[in-house]
C-alpha positions as CSV (number, residue, x, y, z in Angstrom):
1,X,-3.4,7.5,23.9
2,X,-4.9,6.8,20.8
3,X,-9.0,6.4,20.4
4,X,-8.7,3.1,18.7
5,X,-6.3,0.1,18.6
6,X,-5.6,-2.4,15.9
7,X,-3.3,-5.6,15.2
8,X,-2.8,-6.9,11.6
9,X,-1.9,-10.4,10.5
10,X,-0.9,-12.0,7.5
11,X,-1.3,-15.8,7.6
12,X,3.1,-16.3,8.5
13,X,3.4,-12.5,10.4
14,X,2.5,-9.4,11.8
15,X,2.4,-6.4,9.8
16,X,3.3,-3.4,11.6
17,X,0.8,-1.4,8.7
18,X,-1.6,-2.0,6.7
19,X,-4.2,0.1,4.8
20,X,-7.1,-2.7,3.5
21,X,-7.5,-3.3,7.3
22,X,-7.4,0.0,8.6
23,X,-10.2,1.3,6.1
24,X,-12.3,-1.9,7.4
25,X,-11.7,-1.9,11.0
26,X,-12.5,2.0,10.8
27,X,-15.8,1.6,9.2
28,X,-16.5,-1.8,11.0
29,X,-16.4,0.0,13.9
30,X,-18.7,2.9,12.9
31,X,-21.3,0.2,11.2
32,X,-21.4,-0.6,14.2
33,X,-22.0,1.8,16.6
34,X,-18.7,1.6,18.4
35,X,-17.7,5.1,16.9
36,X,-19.7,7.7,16.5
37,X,-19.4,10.6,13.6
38,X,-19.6,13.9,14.3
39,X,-20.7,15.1,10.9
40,X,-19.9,14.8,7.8
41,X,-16.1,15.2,8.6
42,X,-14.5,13.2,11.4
43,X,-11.2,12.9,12.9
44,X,-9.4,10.0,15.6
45,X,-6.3,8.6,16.1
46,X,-5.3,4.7,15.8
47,X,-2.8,3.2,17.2
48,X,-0.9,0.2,15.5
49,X,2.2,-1.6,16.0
50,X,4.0,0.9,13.6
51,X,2.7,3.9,15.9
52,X,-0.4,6.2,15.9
53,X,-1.6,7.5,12.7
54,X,-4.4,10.2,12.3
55,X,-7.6,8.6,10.4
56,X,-10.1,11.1,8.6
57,X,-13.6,10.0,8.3
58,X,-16.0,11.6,5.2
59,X,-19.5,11.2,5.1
60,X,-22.8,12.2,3.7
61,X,-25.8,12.3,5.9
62,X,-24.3,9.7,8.2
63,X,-23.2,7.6,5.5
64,X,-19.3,6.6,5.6
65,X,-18.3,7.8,1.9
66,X,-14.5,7.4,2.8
67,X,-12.0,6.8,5.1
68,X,-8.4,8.0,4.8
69,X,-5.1,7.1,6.6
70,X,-1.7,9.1,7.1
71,X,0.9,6.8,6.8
72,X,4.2,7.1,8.7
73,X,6.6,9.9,7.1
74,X,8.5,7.7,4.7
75,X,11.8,6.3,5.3
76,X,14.3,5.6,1.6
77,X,16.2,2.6,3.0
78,X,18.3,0.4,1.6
79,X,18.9,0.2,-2.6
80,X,19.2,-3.1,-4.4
81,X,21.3,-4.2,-7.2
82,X,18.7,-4.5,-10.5
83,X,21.2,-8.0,-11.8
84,X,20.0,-9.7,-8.3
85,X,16.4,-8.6,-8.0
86,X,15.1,-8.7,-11.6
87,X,15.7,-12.5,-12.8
88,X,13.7,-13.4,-9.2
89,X,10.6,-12.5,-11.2
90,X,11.7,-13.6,-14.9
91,X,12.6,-9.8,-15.7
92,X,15.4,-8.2,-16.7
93,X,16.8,-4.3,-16.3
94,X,15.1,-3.3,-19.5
95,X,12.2,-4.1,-18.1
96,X,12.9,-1.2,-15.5
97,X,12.0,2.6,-15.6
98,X,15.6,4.2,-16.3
99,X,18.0,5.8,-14.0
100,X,16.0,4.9,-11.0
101,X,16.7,2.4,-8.2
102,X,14.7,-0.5,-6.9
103,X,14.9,0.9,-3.2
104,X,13.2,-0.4,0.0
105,X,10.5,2.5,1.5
106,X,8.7,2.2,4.5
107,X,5.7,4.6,5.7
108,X,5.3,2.2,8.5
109,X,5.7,-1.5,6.7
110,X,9.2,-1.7,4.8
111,X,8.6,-2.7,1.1
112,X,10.5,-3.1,-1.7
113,X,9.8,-0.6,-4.9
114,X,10.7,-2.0,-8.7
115,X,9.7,0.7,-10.6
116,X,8.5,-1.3,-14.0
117,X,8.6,0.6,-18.0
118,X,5.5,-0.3,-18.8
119,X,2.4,-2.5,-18.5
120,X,3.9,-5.3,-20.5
121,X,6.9,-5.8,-18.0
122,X,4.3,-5.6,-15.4
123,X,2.2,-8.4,-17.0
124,X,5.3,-10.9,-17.5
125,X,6.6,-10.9,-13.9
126,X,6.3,-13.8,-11.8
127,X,8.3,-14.8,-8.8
128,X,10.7,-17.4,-8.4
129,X,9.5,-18.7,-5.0
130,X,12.8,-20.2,-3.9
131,X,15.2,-17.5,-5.5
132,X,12.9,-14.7,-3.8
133,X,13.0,-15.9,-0.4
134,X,16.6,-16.4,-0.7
135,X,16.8,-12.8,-1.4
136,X,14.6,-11.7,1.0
137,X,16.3,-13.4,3.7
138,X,19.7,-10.9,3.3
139,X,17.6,-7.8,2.8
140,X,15.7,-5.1,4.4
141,X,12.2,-5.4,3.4
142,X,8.9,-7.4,5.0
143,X,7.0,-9.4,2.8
144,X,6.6,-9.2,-1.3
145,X,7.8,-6.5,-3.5
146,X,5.5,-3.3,-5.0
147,X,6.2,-3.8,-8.6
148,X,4.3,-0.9,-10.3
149,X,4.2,1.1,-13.7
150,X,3.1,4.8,-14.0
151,X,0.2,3.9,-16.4
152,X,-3.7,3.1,-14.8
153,X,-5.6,0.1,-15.7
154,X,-8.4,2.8,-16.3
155,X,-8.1,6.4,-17.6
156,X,-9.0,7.3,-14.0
157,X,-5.1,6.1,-12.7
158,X,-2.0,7.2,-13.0
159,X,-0.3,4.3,-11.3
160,X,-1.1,0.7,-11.7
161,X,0.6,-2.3,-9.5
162,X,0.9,-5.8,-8.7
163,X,2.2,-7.0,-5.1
164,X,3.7,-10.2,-5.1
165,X,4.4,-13.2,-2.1
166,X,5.4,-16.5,-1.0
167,X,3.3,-19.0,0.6
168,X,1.5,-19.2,3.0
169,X,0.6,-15.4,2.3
170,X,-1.0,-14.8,-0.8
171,X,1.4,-15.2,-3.6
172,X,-0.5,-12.0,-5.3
173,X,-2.3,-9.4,-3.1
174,X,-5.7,-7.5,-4.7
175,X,-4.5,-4.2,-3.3
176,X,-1.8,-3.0,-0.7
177,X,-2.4,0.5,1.2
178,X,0.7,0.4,3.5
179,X,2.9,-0.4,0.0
180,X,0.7,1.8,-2.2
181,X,2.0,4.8,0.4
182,X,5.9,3.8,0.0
183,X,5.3,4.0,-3.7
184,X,3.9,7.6,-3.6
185,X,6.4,8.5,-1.4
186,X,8.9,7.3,-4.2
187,X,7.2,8.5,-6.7
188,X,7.1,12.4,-5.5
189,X,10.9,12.2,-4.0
190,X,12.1,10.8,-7.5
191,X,10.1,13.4,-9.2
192,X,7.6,11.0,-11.2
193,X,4.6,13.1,-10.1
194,X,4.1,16.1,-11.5
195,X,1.0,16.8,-9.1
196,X,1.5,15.2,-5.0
197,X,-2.8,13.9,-5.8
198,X,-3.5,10.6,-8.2
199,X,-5.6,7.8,-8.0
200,X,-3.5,4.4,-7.8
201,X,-4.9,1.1,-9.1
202,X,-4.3,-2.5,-8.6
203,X,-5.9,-5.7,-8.7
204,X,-7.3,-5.5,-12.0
205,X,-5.9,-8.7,-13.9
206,X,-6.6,-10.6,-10.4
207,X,-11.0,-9.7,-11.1
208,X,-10.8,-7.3,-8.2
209,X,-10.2,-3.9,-9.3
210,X,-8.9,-1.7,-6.6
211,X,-8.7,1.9,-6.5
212,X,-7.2,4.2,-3.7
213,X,-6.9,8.3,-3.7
214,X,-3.5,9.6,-2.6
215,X,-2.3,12.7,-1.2
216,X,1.8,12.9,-0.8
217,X,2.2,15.9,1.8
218,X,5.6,18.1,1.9
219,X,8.2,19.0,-0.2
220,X,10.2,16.1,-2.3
221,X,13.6,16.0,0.2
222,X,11.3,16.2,3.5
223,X,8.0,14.4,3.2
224,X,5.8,14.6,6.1
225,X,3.0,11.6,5.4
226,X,0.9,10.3,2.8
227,X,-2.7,10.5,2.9
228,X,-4.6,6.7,1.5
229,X,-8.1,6.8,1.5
230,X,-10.9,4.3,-0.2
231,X,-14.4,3.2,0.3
232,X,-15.1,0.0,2.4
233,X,-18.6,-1.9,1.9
234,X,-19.6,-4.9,4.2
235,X,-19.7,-8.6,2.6
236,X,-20.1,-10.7,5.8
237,X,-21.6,-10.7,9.0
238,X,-21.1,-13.6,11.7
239,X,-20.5,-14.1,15.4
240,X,-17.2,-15.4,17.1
241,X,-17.1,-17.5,20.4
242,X,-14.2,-17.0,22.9
């Protein structure tokens, strides 16, 4: 039995995980008073529709400084043919890292990874709404694609992405934790990372900057979890009736 249990929504679906919610309902539920810390360093389970996943809590004089999530131990599903994917977003296969495939990865939310050369490719992609959910219709992935590049928007990341949708979700999401996870777990098992720690950014071009820390645990054929973990701040307070 898990110490806390959460459901996630996007405005058409259910996502099994998610990591922007997690970090909030964590430290919504500390802010107020429904968990309690137990120092600086705490430690409960959560239970979501992709299974329980250990949460770590780090604080500073009973401050929450961050909270960090282990995602599902990744699953490499299903590769897709570069021709098909790539003109959905107006790119084409020099536009793609070489000798690596666009592959669906799931750490608890199946996503699809298009591993981009550079900044520039990242820049010029933009979905064909039609074509995409066309596509997405005969495949194995949930929701948008992870497009990402292995160059920060600051010097502080090593990776920097844009997650893309179709209406009535957001056709371009400020940052995705569940996706963010499949992509380190790519990254490490196709030996992109020379290190398993980075900082991953995304969000930037939208005017809200997003950074996460990750931690890719295990070896690169048998990955046990990654670790995503950010800071959460409150913006609103208000009061629902039932």
């Amino acid at each position: 039995v898990a110490d806390v249990a959460a459901r996630y929504f996007t405005p058409a679906v259910e996502i099994p995980l998610a990591g922007h919610p997690t970090i909030a309902t964590i430290f919504s539920l500390v802010e107020t008073g429904r968990l309690t810390l137990t120092g600086d360093y705490t430690t409960l389970t959560l239970e979501l529709t992709a299974g329980v996943i250990p949460i770590e809590i780090y604080a500073e004089q009973g401050q929450v400084r961050r909270i960090v999530m282990s995602q599902n131990k990744p699953q490499f599903l299903d590769t897709h043919d570069p021709a098909e994917v790539l003109p959905v977003f107006g790119l084409t296969e020099a536009d793609l890292l070489p000798n690596l495939p666009i592959q669906t990865v799931s750490t608890g939310t199946p996503q699809m990874m298009i591993p981009l050369r550079d900044q520039a490719a990242l820049r010029r992609a933009v979905m064909n709404i039609p074509a995409f959910l066309a596509l997405r219709a005969k495949s194995d992935f949930f929701g948008g694609p992870h497009l990402f590049c292995l160059s920060g928007a600051t010097e502080a990341g090593l990776t920097f992405a844009r997650h893309l949708d179709a209406p009535p979700d957001l056709l371009e999401d400020p940052f995705t934790g569940s996706a963010t996870g499949g992509m380190a777990a790519y990254l490490w098992r196709y030996g992109l990372l020379s290190r398993p720690t980075f900082i991953a950014e995304q969000g930037h071009w939208l005017g809200r900057p997003g950074q996460a820390t990750v931690e890719v645990v295990g070896p690169r054929d048998d990955i046990e979890t990654v670790k995503v973990g950010g800071q959460a701040v409150t913006i609103l307070r208000g009061e629902m009736v039932l």
